[in-house]
C-alpha positions as CSV (number, residue, x, y, z in Angstrom):
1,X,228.9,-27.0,-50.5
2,X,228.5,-30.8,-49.1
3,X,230.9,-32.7,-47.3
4,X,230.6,-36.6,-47.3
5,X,231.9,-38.6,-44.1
6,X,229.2,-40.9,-44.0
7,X,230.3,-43.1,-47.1
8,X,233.3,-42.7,-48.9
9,X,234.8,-38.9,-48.4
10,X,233.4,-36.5,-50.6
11,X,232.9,-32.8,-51.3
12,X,230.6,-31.5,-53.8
13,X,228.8,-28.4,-54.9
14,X,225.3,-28.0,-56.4
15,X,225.5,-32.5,-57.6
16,X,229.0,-31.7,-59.0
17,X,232.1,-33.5,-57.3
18,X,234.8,-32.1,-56.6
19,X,238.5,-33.6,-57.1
20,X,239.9,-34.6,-54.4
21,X,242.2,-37.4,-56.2
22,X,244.7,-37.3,-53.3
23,X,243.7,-39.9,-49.8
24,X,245.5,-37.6,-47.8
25,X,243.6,-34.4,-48.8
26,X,240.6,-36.4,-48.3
27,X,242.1,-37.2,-44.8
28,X,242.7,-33.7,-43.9
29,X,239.0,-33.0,-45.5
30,X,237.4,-35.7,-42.9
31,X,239.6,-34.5,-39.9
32,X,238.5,-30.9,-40.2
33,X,235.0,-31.5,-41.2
34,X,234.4,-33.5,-37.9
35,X,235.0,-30.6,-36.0
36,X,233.8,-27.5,-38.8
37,X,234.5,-23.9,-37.9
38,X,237.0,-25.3,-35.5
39,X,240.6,-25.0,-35.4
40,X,242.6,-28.3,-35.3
41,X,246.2,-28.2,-34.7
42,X,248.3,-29.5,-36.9
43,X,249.6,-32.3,-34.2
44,X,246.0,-33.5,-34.5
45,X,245.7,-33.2,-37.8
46,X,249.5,-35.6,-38.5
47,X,247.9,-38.2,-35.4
48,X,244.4,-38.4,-37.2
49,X,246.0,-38.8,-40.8
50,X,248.8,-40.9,-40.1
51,X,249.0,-41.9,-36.9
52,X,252.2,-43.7,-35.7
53,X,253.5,-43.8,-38.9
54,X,254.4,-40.1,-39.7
55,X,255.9,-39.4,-42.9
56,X,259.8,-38.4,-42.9
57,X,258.8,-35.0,-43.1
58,X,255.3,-34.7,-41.8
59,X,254.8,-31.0,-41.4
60,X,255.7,-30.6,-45.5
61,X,253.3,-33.6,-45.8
62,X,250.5,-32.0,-43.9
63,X,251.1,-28.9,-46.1
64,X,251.0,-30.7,-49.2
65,X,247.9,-32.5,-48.5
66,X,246.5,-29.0,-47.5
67,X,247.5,-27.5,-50.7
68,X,245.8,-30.7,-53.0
69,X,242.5,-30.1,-50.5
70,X,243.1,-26.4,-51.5
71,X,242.7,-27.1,-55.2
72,X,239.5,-29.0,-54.8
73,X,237.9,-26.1,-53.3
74,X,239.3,-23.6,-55.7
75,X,237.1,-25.9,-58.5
76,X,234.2,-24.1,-57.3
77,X,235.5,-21.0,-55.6
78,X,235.6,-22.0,-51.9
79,X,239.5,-22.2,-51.5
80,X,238.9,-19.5,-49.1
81,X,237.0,-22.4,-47.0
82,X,240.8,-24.3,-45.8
83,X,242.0,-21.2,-43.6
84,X,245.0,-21.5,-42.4
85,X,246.1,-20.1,-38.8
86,X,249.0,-20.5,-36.9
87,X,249.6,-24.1,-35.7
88,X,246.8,-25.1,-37.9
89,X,244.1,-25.1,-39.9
90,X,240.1,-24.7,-40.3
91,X,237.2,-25.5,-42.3
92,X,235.0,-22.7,-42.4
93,X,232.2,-24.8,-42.9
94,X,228.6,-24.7,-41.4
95,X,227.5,-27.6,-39.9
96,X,224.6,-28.1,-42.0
97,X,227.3,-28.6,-45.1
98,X,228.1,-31.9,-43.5
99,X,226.3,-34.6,-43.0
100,X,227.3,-36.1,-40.4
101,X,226.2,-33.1,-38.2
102,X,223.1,-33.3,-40.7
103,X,222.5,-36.7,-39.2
104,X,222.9,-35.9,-35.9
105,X,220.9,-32.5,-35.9
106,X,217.8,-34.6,-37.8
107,X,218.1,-37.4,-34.9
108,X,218.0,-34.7,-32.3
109,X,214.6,-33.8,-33.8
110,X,213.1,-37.0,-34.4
111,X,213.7,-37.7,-30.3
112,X,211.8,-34.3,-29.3
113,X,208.5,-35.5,-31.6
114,X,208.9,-38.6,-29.7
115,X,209.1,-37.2,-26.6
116,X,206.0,-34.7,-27.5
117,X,203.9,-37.9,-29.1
118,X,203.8,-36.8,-32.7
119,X,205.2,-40.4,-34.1
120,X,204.7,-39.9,-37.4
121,X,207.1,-36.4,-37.1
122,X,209.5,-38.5,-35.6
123,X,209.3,-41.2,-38.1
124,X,210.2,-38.5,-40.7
125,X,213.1,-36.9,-38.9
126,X,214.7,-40.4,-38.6
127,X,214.2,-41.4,-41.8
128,X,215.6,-38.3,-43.4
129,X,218.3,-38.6,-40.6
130,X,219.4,-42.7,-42.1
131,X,219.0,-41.0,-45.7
132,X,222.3,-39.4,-45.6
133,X,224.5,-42.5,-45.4
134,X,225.6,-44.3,-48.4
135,X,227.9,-47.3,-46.5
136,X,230.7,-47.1,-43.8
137,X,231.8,-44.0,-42.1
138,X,235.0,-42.6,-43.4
139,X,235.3,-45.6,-45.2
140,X,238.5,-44.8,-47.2
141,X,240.4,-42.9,-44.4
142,X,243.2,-45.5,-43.5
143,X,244.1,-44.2,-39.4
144,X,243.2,-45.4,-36.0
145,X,241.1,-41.7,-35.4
146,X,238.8,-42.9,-38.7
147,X,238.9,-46.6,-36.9
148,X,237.9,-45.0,-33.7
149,X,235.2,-42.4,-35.7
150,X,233.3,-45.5,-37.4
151,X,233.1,-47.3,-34.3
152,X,231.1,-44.2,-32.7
153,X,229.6,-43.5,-36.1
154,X,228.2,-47.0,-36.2
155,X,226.8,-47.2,-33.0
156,X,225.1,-44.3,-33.4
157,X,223.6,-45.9,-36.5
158,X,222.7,-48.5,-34.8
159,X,220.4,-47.2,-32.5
160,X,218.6,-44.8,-34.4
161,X,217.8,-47.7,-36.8
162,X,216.1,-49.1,-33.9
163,X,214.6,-46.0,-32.3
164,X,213.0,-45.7,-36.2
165,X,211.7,-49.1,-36.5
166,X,210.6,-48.7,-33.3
167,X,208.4,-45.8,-34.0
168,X,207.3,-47.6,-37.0
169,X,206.1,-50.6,-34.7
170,X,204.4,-47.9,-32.3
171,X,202.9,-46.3,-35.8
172,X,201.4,-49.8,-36.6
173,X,203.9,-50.8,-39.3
174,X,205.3,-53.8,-38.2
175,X,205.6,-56.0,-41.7
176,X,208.0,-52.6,-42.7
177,X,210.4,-53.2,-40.2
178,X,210.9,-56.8,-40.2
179,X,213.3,-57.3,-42.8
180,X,215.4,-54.4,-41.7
181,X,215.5,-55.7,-38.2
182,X,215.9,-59.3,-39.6
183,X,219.3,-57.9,-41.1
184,X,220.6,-55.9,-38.4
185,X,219.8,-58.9,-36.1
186,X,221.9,-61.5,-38.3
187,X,224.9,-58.6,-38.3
188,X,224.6,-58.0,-34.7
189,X,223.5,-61.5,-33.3
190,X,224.3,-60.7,-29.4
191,X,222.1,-57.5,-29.5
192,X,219.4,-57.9,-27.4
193,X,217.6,-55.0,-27.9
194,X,217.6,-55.9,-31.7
195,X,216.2,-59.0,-31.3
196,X,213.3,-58.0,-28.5
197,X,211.9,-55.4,-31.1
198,X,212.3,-58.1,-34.0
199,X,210.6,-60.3,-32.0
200,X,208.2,-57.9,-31.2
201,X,207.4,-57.1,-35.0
202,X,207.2,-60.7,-36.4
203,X,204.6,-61.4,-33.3
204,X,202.3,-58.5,-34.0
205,X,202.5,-59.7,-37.7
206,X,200.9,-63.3,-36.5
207,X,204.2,-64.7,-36.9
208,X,204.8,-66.3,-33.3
209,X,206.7,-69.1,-34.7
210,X,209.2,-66.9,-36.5
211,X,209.3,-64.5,-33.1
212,X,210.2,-67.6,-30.7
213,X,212.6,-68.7,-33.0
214,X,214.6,-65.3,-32.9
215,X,214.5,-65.8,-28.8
216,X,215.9,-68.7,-29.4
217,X,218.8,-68.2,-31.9
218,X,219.1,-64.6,-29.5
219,X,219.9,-67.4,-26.3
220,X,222.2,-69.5,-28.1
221,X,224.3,-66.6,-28.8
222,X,224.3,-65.5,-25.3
223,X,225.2,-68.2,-23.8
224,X,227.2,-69.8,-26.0
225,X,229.4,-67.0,-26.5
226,X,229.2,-64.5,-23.3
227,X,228.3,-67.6,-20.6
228,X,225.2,-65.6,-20.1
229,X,221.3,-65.8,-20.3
230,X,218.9,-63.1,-21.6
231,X,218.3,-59.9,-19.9
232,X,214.9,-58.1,-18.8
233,X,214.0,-56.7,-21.9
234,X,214.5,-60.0,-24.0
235,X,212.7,-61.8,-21.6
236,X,209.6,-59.4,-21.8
237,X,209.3,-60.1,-25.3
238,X,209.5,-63.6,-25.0
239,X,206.9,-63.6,-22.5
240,X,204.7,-61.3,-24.4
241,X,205.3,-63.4,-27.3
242,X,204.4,-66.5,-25.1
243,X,201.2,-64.8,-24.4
244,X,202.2,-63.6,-20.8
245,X,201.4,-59.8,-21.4
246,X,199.9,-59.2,-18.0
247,X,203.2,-60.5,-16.2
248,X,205.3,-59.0,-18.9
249,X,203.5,-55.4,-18.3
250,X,203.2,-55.8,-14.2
251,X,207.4,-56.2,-14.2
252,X,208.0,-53.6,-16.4
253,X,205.7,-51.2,-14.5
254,X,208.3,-52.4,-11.8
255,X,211.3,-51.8,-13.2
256,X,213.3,-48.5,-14.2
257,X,213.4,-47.4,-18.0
258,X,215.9,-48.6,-19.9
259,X,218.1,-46.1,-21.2
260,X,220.4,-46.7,-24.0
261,X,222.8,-44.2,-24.9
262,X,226.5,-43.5,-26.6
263,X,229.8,-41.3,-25.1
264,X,229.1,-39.2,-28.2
265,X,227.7,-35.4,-28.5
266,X,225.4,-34.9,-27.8
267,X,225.2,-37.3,-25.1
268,X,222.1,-39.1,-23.7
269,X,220.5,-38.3,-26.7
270,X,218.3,-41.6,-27.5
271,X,215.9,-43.7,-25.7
272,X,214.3,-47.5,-26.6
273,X,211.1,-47.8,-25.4
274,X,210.8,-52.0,-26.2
């Protein structure tokens, strides 16, 4: 069995989708499949589905969208999956049925090549890892828990697409990663490690031009819309760019690592070497 949070909800068996033609069942599917083998009360479960706007009856609601979930299992013979216990219900799921966790798991492995050298492991791992997502997270749950779940998700995203094209710069690959940085730096203009490694990428491809003009566009954001200049690692770049590498390399030797990481399990889990 698969379960799709990364995209549009899904559950599936063998490349056969199953129904699931209620939102609410898909609801309840995402809720419990965030936490699998886990028992989630069926409080939580009415606050992540519906959220301040709780149904006149919400406990038969909750038990209705249970029993459509139920039948989409029963399709393929895993209504024994939705267990229900007292206060609430499980998804007696592995973890490696959904993908989120799948993502996760993979990204965990890509960083322990990095940290043991072997790049083009890594590079692998987090390609697999960005392989499971077809669009926004939960992107037809309707509640301020999926609202709150795709902002974590998408951070998350985020900086393993950079931790990637970074390996790929470290692999030699530059002209790969440009237009996939070119894009995440036009949907996330004030992201300053985006644009270093962009900058960093269009400069190793000869394209110093192209790589000042990304500082550039970076500042104006900055400062025209947080009142504030570039920070160390932009700056770097720029002076690489420039041509500065032996000042660029004597301040960094200086300066602490940067560390980049999300209030998500598990936690400190990514680093961006640019």
């Amino acid at each position: 069995m698969n379960v799709r949070l990364l995209g549009l909800i899904e559950l599936s068996d063998g490349g056969r989708t199953l129904p699931l033609p209620s939102a609410r069942a898909r609801a309840l599917l995402a809720s419990l499949a965030w936490q699998p083998r886990t028992a989630v009360t069926d409080a939580l479960l009415l606050q992540r589905i519906w959220g301040d706007g709780l149904p006149d009856n919400p406990q038969d609601s909750l038990y209705t969208a249970a029993k459509r979930l139920r039948r989409g299992l029963e399709v393929a013979g895993y209504a024994h999956r939705l267990v229900r216990l007292r206060g609430g219900y499980l998804l007696d799921v592995d973890p490696a049925e959904v993908d989120v966790h799948r993502f996760r798991s993979q990204v965990v492995l890509a960083r322990d090549a990095v940290r043991r050298g072997f790049l083009c492991e890594a590079n692998e791992a987090f390609e697999l890892a960005l392989s499971g997502w077809s669009g926004t997270a939960l992107a037809d749950v309707d509640s301020a828990w999926a609202a709150r779940c795709r902002e974590t998700l998408g951070r998350e995203r985020l900086l393993v697409q950079l931790a990637a094209a970074e390996v790929k710069v470290r692999l030699g690959r530059h002209s790969e990663v440009v237009p996939e940085l070119s894009e995440l730096a036009a949907e996330h203009p004030l992201d300053e490690g985006v644009a270093a490694l962009l900058m960093l990428a269009l400069h190793s491809c000869g394209l110093r031009s192209a790589a000042l003009g990304v500082y550039a566009e970076a500042r104006r954001h900055l400062v025209g819309e947080l009142g504030v200049e570039p920070g160390d690692a932009l700056r770097r770049a720029h002076r690489e760019v420039l041509g500065e590498r032996g000042a660029a390399d004597r301040e960094e030797n200086e300066e602490e690592d940067i560390v980049v990481s999300v209030d998500v399990q598990p936690p400190g889990w990514l680093r961006l070497l640019v």
